[in-house]
N, C-alpha and C positions, 0 to 999 in steps of 0.2 A: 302721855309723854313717857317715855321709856328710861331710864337712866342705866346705864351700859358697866360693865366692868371689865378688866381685861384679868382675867384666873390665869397663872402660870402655875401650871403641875409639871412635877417632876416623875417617871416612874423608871425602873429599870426594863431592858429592852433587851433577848435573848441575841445576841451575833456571833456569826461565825468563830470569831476571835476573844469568847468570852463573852463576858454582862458587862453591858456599860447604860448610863445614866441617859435619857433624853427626856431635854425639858419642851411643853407643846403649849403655847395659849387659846386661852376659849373667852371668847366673850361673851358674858354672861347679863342677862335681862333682870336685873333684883333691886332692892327697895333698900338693901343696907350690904356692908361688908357680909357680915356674917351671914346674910340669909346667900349671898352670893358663895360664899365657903362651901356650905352649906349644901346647894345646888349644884356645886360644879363635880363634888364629892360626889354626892348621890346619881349625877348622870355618870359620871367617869369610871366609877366603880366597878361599873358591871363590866367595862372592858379591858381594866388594869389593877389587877390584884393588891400591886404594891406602890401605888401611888401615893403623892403626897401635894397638898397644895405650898406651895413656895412663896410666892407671893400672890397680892391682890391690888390693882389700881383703877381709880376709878377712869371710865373714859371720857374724854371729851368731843365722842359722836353723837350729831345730832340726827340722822338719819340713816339709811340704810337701803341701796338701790340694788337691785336686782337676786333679791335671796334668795328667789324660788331659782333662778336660772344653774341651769349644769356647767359647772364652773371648778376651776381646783383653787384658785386663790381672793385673797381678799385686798383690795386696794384702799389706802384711804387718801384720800382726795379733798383738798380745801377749794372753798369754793366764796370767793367776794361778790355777795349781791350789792347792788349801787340802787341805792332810793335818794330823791329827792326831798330835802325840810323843806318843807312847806310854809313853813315862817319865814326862814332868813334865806331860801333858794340855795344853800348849799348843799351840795351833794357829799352823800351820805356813805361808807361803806363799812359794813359787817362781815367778819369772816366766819364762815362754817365749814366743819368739817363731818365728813359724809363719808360711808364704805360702801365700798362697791362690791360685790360678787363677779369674776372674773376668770379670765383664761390668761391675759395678757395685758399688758398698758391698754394698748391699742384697744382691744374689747372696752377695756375700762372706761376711756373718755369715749366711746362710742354710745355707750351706756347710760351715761351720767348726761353727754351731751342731749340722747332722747328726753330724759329724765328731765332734766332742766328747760326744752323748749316750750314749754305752756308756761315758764313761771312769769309773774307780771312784771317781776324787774329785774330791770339787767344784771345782768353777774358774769364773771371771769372765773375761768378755772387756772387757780393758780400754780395747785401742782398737785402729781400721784403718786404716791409712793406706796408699793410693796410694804407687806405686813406680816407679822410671824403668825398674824391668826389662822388658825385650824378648824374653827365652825362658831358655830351660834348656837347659847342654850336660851333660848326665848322663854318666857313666863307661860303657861300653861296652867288654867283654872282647873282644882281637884273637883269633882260633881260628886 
């Protein structure tokens, strides 16, 4: 199970009109804050001199649909799966929230929709929403 962070770096950005400041978030694969700092630095670094990390929060995804796909944005999408208790026959419902790799809304629930057709129980997508994330630093074992 993966525990997720959302890294906002700040670095400055040369423009036409002068240097001005742009902030980009990375969601990062790590075990604590600090190893998350830690890693988003160490990937970031090689492409922005003068970066800084700003803040760090942790996320509340539990999955992650179509990463390998050629895509420019990331959606996150809550998603209520419906189970039945089995004791008292009331029905059950849990929300999860899941990102998508995409081009468009439309891609996104197309996506999530293949995604979700083998799951054993029913669920509702309850909504998608566009995200400032800018990529994935996934864990990678050192050999």
């Amino acid at each position: 199970m993966n525990t997720w962070f959302e890294c906002q770096i700040k670095h400055t950005v040369e423009e036409e009109n002068g240097k001005s400041k742009k902030t980009e978030v990375y969601l990062v694969d790590a075990l604590s804050f600090s190893e998350a700092e830690e890693r988003v630095s160490e990937e970031m670094s090689s492409f922005y001199s003068n970066m800084e990390v700003a803040g760090i929060k942790k996320s509340n995804l539990k999955e992650i649909v179509g990463e390998e796909a050629e895509a420019d944005k990331w959606y996150k999408c809550k998603v209520c799966f419906i189970t039945i208790d089995e004791v008292n026959a009331k029905e059950k419902k849990s929300n999860t929230n899941m990102l998508v790799h995409a081009n468009d809304i439309q891609e996104a629930l197309t996506r999530l929709k293949e995604y979700l057709k083998d799951s054993i129980s029913d669920c509702d997508i309850v909504s998608i929403s566009d995200t400032p994330i800018m990529d994935l630093i996934r864990y990678t074992p050192q050999n």
